[in-house]
C-alpha positions as CSV (number, residue, x, y, z in Angstrom):
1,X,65.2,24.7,-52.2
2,X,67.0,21.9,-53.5
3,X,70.8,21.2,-54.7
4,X,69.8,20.0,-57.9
5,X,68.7,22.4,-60.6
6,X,65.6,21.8,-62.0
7,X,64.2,23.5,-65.2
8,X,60.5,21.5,-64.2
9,X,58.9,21.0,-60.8
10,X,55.4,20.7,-59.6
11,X,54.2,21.8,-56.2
12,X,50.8,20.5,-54.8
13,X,48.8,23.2,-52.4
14,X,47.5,21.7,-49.4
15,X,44.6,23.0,-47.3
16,X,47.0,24.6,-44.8
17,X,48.9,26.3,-47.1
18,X,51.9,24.3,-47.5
19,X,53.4,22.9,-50.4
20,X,53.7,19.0,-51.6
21,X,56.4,18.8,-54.1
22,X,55.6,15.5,-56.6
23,X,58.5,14.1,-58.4
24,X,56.7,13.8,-61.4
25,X,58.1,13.9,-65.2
26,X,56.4,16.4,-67.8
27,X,54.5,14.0,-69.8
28,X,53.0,13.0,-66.8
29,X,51.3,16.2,-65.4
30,X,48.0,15.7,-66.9
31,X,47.1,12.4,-65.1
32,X,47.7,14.5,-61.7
33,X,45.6,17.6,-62.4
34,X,42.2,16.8,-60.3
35,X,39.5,19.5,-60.2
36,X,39.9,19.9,-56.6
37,X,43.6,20.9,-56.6
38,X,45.7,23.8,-57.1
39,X,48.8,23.3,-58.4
40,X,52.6,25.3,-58.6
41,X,54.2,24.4,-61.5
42,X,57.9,25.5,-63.1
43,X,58.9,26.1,-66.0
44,X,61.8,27.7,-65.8
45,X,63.5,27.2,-69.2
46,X,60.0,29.4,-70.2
47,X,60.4,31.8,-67.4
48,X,56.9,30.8,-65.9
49,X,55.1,29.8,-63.0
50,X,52.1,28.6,-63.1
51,X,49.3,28.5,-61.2
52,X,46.7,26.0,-62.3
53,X,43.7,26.0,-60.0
54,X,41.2,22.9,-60.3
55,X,37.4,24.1,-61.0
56,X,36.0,22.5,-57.9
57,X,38.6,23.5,-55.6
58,X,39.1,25.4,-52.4
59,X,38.6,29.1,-52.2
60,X,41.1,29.3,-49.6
61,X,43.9,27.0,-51.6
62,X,43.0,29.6,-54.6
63,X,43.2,32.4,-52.7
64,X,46.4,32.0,-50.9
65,X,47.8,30.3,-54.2
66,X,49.6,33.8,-55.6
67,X,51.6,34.3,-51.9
68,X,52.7,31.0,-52.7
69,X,53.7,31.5,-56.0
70,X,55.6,34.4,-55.5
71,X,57.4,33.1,-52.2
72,X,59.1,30.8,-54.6
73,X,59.3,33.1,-57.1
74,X,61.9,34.9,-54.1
75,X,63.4,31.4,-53.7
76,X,64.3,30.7,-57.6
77,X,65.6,34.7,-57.7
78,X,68.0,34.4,-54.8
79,X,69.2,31.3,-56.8
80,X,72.0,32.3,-58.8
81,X,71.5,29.2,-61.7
82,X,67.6,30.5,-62.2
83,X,66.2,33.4,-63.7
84,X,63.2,35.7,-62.6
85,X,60.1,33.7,-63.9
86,X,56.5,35.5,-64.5
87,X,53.5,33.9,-62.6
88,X,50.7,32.8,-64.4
89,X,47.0,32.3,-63.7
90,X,45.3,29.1,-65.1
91,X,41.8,28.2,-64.5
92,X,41.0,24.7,-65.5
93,X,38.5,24.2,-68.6
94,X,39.8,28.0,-69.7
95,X,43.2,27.5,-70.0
96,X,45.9,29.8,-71.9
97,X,47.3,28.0,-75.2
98,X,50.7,29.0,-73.6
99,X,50.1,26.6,-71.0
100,X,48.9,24.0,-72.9
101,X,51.4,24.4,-75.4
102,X,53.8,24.1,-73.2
103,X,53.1,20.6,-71.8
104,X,51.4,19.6,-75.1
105,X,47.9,19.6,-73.5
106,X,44.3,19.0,-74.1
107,X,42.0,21.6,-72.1
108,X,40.5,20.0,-69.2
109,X,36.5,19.7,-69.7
110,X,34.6,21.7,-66.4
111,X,31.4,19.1,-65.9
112,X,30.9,21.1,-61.8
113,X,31.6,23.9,-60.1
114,X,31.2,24.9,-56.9
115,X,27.6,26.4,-56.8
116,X,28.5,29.0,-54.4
117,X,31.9,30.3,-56.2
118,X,30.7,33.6,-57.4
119,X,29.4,34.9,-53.6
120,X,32.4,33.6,-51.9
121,X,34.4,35.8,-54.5
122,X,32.5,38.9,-53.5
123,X,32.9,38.6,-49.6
124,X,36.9,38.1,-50.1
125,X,37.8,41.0,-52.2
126,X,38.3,43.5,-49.3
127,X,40.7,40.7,-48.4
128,X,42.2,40.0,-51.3
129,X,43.2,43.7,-51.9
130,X,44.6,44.2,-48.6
131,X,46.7,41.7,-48.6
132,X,47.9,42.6,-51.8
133,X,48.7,46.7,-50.5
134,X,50.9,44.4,-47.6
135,X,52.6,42.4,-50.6
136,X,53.6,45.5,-52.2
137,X,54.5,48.1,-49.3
138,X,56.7,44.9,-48.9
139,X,58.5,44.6,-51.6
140,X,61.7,45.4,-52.3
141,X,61.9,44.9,-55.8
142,X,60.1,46.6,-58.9
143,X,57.9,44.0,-59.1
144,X,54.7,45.9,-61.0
145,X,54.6,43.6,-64.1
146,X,55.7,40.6,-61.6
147,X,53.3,40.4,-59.2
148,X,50.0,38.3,-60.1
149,X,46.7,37.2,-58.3
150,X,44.2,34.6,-58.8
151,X,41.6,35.9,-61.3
152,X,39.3,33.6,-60.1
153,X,39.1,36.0,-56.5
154,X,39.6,39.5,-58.8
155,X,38.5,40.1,-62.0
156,X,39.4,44.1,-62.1
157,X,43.0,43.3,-61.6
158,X,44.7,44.6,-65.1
159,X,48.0,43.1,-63.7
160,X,47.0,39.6,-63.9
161,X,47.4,37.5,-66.8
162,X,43.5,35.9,-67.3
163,X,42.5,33.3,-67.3
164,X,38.4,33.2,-65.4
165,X,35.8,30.7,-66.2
166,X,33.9,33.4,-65.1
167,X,33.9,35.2,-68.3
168,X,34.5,33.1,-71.2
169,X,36.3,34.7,-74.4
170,X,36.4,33.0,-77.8
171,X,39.5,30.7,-78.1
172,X,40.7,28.9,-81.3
173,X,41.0,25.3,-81.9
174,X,43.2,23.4,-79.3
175,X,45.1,21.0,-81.0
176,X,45.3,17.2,-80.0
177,X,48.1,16.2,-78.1
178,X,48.3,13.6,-81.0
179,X,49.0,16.4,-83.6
180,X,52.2,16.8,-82.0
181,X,53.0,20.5,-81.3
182,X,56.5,21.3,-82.2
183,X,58.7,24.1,-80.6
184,X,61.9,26.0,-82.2
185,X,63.9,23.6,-80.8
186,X,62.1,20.7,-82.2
187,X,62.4,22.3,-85.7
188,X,65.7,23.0,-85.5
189,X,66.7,19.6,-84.7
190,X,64.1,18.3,-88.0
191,X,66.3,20.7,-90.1
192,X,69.4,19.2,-88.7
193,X,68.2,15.7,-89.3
194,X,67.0,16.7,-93.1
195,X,70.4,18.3,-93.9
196,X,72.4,15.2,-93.0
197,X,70.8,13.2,-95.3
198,X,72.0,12.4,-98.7
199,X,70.5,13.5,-101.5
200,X,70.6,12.0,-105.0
201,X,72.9,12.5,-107.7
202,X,70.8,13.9,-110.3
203,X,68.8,16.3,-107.8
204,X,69.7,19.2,-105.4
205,X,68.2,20.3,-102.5
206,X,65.2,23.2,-103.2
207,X,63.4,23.7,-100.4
208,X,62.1,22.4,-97.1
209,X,58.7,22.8,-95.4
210,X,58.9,22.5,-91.5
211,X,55.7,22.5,-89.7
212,X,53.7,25.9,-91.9
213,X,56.4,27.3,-92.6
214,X,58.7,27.0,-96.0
215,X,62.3,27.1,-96.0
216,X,64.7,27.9,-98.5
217,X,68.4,27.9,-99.1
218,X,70.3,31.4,-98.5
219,X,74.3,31.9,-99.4
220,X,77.0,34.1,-97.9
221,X,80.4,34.8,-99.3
222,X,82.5,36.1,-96.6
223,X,86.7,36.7,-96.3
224,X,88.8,35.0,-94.1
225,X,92.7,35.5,-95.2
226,X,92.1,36.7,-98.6
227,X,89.9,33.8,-99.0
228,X,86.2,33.8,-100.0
229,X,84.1,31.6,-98.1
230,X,80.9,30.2,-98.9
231,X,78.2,29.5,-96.7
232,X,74.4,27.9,-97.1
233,X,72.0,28.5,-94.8
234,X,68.6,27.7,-94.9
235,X,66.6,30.3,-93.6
236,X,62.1,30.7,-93.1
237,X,61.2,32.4,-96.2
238,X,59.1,35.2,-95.0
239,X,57.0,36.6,-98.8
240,X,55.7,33.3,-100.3
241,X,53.9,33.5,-103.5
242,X,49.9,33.6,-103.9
243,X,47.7,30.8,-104.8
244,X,48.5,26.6,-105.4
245,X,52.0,25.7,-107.1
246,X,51.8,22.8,-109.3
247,X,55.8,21.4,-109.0
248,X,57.0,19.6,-112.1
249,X,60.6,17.2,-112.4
250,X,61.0,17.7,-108.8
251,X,60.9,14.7,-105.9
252,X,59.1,15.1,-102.5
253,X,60.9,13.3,-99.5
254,X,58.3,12.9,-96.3
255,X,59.9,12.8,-93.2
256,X,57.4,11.3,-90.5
257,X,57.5,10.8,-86.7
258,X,55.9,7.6,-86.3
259,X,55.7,7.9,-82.5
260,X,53.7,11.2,-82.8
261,X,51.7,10.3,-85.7
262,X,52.5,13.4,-87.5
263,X,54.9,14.5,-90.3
264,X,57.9,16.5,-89.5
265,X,59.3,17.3,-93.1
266,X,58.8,17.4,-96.5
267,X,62.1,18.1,-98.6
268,X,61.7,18.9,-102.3
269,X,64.0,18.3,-104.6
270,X,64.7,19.5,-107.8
271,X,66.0,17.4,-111.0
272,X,69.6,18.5,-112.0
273,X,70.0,19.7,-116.3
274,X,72.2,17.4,-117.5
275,X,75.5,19.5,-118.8
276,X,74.9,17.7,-122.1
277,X,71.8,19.0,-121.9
278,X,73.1,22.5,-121.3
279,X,75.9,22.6,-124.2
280,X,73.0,22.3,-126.1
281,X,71.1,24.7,-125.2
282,X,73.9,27.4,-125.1
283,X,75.0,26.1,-128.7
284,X,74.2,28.4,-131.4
285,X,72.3,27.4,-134.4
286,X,73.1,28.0,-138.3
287,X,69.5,27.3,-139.4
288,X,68.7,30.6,-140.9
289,X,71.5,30.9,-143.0
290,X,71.3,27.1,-144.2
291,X,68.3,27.8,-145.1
292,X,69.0,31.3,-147.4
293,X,71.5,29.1,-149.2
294,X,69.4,26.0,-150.3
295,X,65.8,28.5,-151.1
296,X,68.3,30.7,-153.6
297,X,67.8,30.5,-157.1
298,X,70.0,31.2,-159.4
299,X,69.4,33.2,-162.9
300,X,70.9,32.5,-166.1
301,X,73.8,34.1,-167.3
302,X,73.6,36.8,-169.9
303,X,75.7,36.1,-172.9
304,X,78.0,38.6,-173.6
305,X,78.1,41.2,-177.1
306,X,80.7,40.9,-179.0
């Protein structure tokens, strides 16, 4: 283990069974992931390990790819600064959108496999299951909902998080890595960046739409010495109404990312009534009673007997 922490590594498995650590960044992970590879990779601000196995590569790297995985799984644990993290299983050209979310992927075509896959499978499960009974006779910890095996060598395994070319389940849309997935934290700091700006005197802040989601303004009054307190926050409004809105007098500010290509923000604000305005509204009006007087008419007198 090294001194430094690191929320991100990436471990290469090698034929023998040890690991090649690559001191790569993030953004770079996709140029490294060859079909004939198997790769360890960290993510431990997610809690996750990953294990994502090439579609051409060695049964034996595959196989022996969970012992590795959990052996540093035991190294990250007994490592105060890091927390337990859940191993994954990632087949490439079936990936998990957790996975490619996370590294803002595109799922990796399959064009071969290895012909004889499915029969080497077969003759390795006696294997496979023994050496998982040693793992957990082992084990020292509850580690149940921890302990994970490549689906690729056991496809009856409830325990493992999926992930098999072998059997292929209906996936929605990946989106392009151009579309710019954002996290919480990235909307967070959109929000943040939208608040600080100014906004015109004659409008006020109505509402902001992040990513899907619309945002509105919410107020709290609290105490503090006898004092009220007000505060705004602006919070994802959860019931939206049905159907299109048509917006009249208000102003749409666009917030775009130019390096991503996609839009961040769109602010809408609303046009202030003018207190003139208002007085004039709220002013009563006379117009009935002006107009009793001037419809009256009057009848003649009656002369008086004498």
């Amino acid at each position: 283990m090294t001194d430094a922490y690191e929320e991100f590594r990436v471990y290469e498995l090698e034929d023998s069974g040890e690991r090649n650590k690559l001191e790569i960044k993030q953004e770079e992970l996709q140029n490294f992931l060859n079909p004939e590879a198997v790769f360890i990779i960290v993510r431990e601000d997610l809690r996750r390990i990953f294990i994502w196995k090439g579609s051409k590569s060695a049964v034996r790297k595959r196989f022996i790819s969970s012992r590795i995985a959990q052996q540093l799984q035991k190294e990250l644990i007994d490592d105060s600064r890091y927390h337990r993290c859940k191993i994954v299983s990632i087949d490439q050209g079936d990936e998990l959108h957790e996975f490619l979310n996370a590294f803002r992927l595109e799922s990796m075509e399959v064009t071969e496999r290895l012909p004889d896959m499915r029969y080497i499978r077969n003759i390795e499960r006696d294997r496979m299951l023994e050496a998982e009974r040693a793992l957990k006779s082992n084990s020292t910890a509850n580690t149940d909902d921890e302990t994970y095996f490549s689906p690729a060598l056991n496809d009856n395994d409830d325990k493992v998080v999926m992930s098999s070319f072998s059997r292929k389940l209906p996936q929605p849309p990946v989106q392009a890595k151009n579309q710019g997935l954002l996290t919480s934290q990235d909307l967070e700091k959109i929000k943040e960046k939208v608040l600080e700006k100014d906004v015109p005197g004659e409008y006020e802040r109505q509402n902001l739409i992040l990513g899907h989601a619309l945002y509105g303004a919410t107020t709290k009054v609290s105490e503090v010495f006898g004092k009220e307190v007000v505060e705004i926050e602006w919070e994802k409004v959860e019931k939206l109404p049905k159907d299109m809105i048509e917006l009249d007098d208000y102003k749409l500010r666009v917030y775009l990312n130019e390096k991503k290509g996609i839009v961040e923000a769109v602010e809408v604000l609303k046009k202030k009534v003018s207190t003139q305005k208002q007085d004039d509204l709220d002013k009563p009006t006379n117009s009935n009673s002006g107009s009793k007087s001037q419809g009256r008419r009057e009848l003649p007198k009656i002369p008086s007997v004498k």
